[in-house]
N, C-alpha and C positions, 0 to 999 in steps of 0.2 A: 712349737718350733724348737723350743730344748731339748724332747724327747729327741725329735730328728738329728739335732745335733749331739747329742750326745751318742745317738748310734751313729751314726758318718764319724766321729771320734773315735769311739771303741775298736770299731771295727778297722776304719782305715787306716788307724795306730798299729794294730796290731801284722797288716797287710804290708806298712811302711818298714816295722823291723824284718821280716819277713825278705822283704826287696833288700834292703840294707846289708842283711848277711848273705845272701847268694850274693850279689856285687862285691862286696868285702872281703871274701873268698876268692872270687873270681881275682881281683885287682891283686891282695897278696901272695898269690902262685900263680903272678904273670900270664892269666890265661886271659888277655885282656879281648881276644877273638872269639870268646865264648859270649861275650856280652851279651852281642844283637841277636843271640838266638833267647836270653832270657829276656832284654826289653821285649820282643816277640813276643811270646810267650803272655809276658806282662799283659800287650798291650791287648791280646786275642781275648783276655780275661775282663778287660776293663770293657772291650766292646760287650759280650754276650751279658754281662750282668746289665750294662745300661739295656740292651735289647730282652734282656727278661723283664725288666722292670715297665719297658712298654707295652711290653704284652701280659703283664697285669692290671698296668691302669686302662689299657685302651680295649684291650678283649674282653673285660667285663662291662663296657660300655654296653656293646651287646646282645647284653645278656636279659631276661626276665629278671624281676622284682624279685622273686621266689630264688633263681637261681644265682643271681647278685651275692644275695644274704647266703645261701648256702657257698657259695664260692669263698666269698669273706669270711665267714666264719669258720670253714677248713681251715684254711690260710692262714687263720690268725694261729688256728689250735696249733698249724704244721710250724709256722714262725719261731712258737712260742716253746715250742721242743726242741729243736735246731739250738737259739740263743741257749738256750739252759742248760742243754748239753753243751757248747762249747764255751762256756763259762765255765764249767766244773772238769771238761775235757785240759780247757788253759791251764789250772791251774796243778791239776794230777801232772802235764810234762812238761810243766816249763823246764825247768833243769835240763831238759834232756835238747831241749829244741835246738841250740845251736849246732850240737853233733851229728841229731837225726839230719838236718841238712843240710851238713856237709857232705855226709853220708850218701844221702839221693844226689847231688850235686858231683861227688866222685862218680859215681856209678854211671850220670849222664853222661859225663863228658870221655866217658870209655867208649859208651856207647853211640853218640853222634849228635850232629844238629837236632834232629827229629824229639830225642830223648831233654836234652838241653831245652827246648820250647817248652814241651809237654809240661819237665820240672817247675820250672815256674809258672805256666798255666795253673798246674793242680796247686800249686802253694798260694798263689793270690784270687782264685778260679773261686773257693771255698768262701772267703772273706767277700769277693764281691757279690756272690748269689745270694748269701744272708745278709750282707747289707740291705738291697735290692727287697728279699722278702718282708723282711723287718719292719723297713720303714714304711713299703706298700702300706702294710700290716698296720702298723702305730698312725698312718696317716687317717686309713678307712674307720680306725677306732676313735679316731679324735673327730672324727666330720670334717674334718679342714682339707679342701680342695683346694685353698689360697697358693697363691705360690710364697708363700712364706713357709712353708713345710718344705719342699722342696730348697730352699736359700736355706732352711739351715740344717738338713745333711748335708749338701754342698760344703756348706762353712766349714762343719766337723771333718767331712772327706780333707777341705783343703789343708784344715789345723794338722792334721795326722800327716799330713806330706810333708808340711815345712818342720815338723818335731822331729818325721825321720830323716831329713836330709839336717838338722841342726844335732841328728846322735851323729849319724855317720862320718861328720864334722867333726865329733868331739867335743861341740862348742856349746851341749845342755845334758847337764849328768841331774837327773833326780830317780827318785826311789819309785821303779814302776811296778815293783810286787807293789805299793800300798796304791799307788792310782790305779792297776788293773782289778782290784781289788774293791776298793768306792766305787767305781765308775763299773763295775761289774755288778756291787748291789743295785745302785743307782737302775740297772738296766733291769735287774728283776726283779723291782715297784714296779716298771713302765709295762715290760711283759705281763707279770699281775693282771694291771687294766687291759691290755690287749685280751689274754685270755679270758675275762669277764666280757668282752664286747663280741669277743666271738662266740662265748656263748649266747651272748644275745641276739645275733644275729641268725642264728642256726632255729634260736626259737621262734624269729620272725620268720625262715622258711618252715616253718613246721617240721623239721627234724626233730627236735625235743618236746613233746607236748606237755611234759605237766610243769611242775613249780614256776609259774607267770606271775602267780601274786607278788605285789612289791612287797617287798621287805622293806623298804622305806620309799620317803617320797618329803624332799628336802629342798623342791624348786622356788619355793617363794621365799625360803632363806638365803640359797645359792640361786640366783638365776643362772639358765644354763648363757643366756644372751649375755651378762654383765661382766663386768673384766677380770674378777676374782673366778667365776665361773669359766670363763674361757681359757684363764690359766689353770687351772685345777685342771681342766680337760686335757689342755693339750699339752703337760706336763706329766702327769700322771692317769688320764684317759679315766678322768672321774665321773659318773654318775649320777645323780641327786636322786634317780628314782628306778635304782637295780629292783631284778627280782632277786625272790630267794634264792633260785639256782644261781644266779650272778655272783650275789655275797657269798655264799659256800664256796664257790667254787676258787674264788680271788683270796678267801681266809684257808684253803684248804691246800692251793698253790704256794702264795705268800710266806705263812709263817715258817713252815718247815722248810722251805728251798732257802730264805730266808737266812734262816738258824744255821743248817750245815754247810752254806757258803762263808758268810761271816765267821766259822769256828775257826779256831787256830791250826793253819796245817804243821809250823814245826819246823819251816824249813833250815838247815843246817847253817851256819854261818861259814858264810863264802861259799857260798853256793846259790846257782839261781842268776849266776852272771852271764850276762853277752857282753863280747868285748868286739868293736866296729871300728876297724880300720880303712883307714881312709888310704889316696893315693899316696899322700909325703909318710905314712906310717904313724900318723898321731892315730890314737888308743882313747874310744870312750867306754868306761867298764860298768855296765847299770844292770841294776836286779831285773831279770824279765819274767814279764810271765805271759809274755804274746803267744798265738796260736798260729 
């Protein structure tokens, strides 16, 4: 359930400032009739991510044993490229992000309603399809079908709404270069185990036939059934009895993504700011590094 809520967090933080600065924009050069073509826009994005997301739990229902495993394990592999790119994507333009869209946000509103939707479709459109992938992904890795995987991306989604409407207030100023930052490695331990489950899933389709042998086999220490086991799992999508390919693959992912995420980018002082104005014109000024 952490896992999910930490992506429904990330991700829909990220989606929240996003919203917050085309509105903020919009609100301070009086373009207040440009709104309803971005909520549009918004809301077109919110629908097809929920409707992607059912047509991965429900249309692999399905599917053959064989082809299940190989569907989830693409998926995981495809997830887990997506998140890692737009982890290291955040963090190469944060700086730039508030200007880029302003930028696109000028340009729409030259060009008309149609352009106005579409902008904010693509800018939130992004955030909801990898949310949706994600946690498919981190949920099929952890075995949990409960709906307690589901409640807590939900939670994370709803945390990331009331944080952006509490910036766009002005009324919660903290330091979001260092939380996108934790909560970005944070994401790529939980990735890690995802791509180690999708490798093992491709093995159970027989996609990958050789290295099956466990590299360990740790159930009677961790049980996978017992509460320390089932948090292990569904926090970091852990295993007691990987194969070899699993372990390489998760030490091969891990440390180096790892290392040059966590290294120091440098960035300048005073710089890296979004400033979110609200309708009375109160100013909240926080480091970003949302996508």
């Amino acid at each position: 359930m952490f896992s999910n809520y930490l992506i429904g967090l990330r991700e829909g933080l990220e989606a929240s400032l996003v919203v917050c600065i085309l509105i903020a924009y919009l609100v301070r050069t009086g373009r207040r009739d440009a709104l309803k073509p971005i909520w549009t826009g918004i809301g077109i994005a919110v629908v097809i991510a929920l409707g992607f997301g059912c047509v991965l739990e429900f249309g692999s229902q399905e599917l053959t044993f064989k082809a299940q495993e190989a569907l989830g394990g693409s998926l995981s592999i495809l997830a887990v490229g997506l998140v890692t790119w737009m982890v290291f994507w955040m963090r190469r333009t944060a700086r730039h992000l508030k200007s880029e869209l302003h930028g696109r946000l000028d340009a729409a509103l030259m060009a008309g309603t149609g352009a106005l939707v579409a902008t904010a479709f693509l800018a939130v459109g992004r955030e909801g399809l990898e949310t949706a992938l994600f946690v498919w992904a981190s949920v099929h890795a952890a075995s949990d079908g409960s709906p307690r995987a589901l409640i807590g991306a939900a939670l994370g989604l709803a945390t990331a709404v009331f944080l952006g409407w509490l910036f766009y207030r002005g009324a919660l100023k903290i330091n979001l270069a260092k939380f996108f930052t934790w909560t970005g490695g944070m994401l790529v331990v939980v990735a890690a185990g995802v791509l180690a489950y999708g490798i093992h899933d491709l093995q159970e389709a027989d996609w990958i036939p050789g290295l099956r042998d466990l590299a360990f086999d740790i159930s009677n220490t961790i049980p996978p059934d017992s509460w320390y086991g089932m948090l292990l799992k569904g926090v970091f999508n852990f295993q007691p009895d990987p194969t070899v390919l699993q372990v390489t693959v998760w030490a091969l992912y891990l440390v180096p993504t790892l290392a040059v995420f966590l290294a120091p980018v440098g960035f300048a002082s005073g710089k890296g700011k979004v400033k979110v104005t609200d309708e009375q014109g109160s100013r909240g000024s926080q480091p970003s590094n949302a996508s």
